[in-house]
C-alpha positions in Angstrom: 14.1 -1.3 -14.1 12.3 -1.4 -10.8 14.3 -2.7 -7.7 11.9 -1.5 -5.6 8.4 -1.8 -5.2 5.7 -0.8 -2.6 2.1 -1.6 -2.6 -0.5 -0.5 -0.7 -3.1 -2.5 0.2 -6.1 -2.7 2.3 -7.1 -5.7 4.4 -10.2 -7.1 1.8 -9.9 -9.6 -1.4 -8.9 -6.4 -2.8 -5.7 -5.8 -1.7 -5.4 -9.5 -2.4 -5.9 -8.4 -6.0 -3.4 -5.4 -6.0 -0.7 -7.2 -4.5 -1.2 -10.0 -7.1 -0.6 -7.4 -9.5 2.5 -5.7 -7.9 3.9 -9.6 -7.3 3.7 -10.1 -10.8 5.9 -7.2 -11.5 8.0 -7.5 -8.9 9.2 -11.0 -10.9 8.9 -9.5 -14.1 12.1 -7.1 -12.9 13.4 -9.1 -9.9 12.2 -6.2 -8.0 12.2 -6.3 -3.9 8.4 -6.6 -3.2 7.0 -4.6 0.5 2.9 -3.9 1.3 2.3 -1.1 3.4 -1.6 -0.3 4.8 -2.0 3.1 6.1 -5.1 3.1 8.9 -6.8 6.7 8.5 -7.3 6.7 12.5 -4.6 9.7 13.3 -6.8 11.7 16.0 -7.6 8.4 18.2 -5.6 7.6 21.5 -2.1 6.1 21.3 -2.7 3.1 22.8 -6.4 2.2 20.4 -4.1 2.9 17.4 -1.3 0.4 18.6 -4.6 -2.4 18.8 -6.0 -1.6 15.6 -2.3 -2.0 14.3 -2.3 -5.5 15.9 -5.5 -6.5 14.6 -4.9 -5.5 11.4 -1.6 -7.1 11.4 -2.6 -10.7 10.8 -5.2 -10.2 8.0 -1.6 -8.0 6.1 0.4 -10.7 7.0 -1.8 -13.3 5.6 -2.7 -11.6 1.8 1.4 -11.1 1.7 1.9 -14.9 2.7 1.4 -16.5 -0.5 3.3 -13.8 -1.9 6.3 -14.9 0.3 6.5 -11.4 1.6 8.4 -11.4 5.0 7.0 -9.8 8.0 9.6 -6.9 7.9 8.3 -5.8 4.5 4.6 -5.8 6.0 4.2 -2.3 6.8 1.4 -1.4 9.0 1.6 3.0 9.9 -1.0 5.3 11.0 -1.6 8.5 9.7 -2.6 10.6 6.5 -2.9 7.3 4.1 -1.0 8.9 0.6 1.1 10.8 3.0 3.0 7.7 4.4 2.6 6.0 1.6 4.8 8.3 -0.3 7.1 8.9 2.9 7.6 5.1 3.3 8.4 4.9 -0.5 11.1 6.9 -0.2 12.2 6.5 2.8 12.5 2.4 1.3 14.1 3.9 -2.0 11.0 2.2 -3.5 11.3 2.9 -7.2 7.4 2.2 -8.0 4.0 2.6 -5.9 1.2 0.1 -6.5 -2.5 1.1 -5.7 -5.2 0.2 -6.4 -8.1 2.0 -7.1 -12.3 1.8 -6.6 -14.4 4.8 -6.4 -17.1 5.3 -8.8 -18.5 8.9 -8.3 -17.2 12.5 -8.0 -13.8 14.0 -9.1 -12.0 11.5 -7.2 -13.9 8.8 -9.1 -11.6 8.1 -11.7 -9.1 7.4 -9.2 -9.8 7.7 -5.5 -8.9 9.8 -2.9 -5.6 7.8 -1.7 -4.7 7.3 -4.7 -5.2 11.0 -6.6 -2.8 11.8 -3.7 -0.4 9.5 -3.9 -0.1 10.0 -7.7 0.2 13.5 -7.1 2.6 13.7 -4.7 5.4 10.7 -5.2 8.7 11.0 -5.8 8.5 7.6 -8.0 6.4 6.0 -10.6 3.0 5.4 -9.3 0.9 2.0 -11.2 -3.3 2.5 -10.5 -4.8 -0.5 -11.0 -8.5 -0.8 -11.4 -10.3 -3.0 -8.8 
C-alpha cells in the first residue's frame, strides 16, 4: 500500500520512538523507509546553519542506524519544519508522513504545531503518533 515512507524525527529518544513506529510499517508493506529533521533556524547565517546541520547529523544518523537506514535517506534541511517536510515528501514520492506528536496545552495541543501543519498541508497520508 505504502512504497514510500518519510518520518520526521527530532534528535531525542523520541524520534527514536517514532521511527520505531514508521520502521514497523515500513516492513509491514515493504515500504522504502527515509527520516528527515527539519532545524527551525531559517533567519541565522549560512555558514552557522551548515554547523548545526553537521552536528545534528550524527545524533540522525545514529537513531536511523539500527533501523538500517542509509545515510542518503537521512535528511537533515533547514527551514519552516511542516513546510519541508511536506516538500521533501513529495518531492521523494513518499506515499505516507510519520510524526510524532507531544504538546499538551493550547489548540495545538492535541497535535502540535509541526504536526497540525503537516497534516494540513500534505499531499499524502499523514500517521500522528502520540509520544
Amino acid at each position: 500500500m505504502y512504497k514510500t515512507i518519510l518520518c520526521a524525527i527530532e534528535a531525542s529518544p523520541e524520534g527514536s520512538k517514532v521511527l520505531t513506529k514508521a520502521s514497523e510499517l515500513a516492513k509491514c508493506f515493504g515500504s522504502k523507509l527515509i527520516v528527515i529533521n527539519v532545524l527551525p533556524y531559517t533567519l541565522l547565517p549560512k555558514d552557522y546553519q551548515k554547523t548545526l546541520r553537521e552536528d545534528i547529523s550524527p545524533k540522525i544518523e545514529k537513531i536511523a542506524a539500527p533501523f538500517a537506514i542509509s545515510q542518503k535517506n537521512c535528511l537533515i534541511k533547514v527551514g519552516k519544519p511542516y513546510e519541508i517536510i511536506c516538500k521533501e515528501a513529495a518531492k521523494k514520492k513518499a506515499d505516507l508522513i510519520v510524526i510524532g506528536t507531544h504538546s499538551k496545552k493550547g489548540l495545538h495541543a492535541a497535535i502540535g504545531s509541526t504536526a497540525t501543519g503537516v497534516s494540513n498541508h500534505a499531499k499524502c497520508d499523514v500517521t500522528l503518533l502520540r509520544i
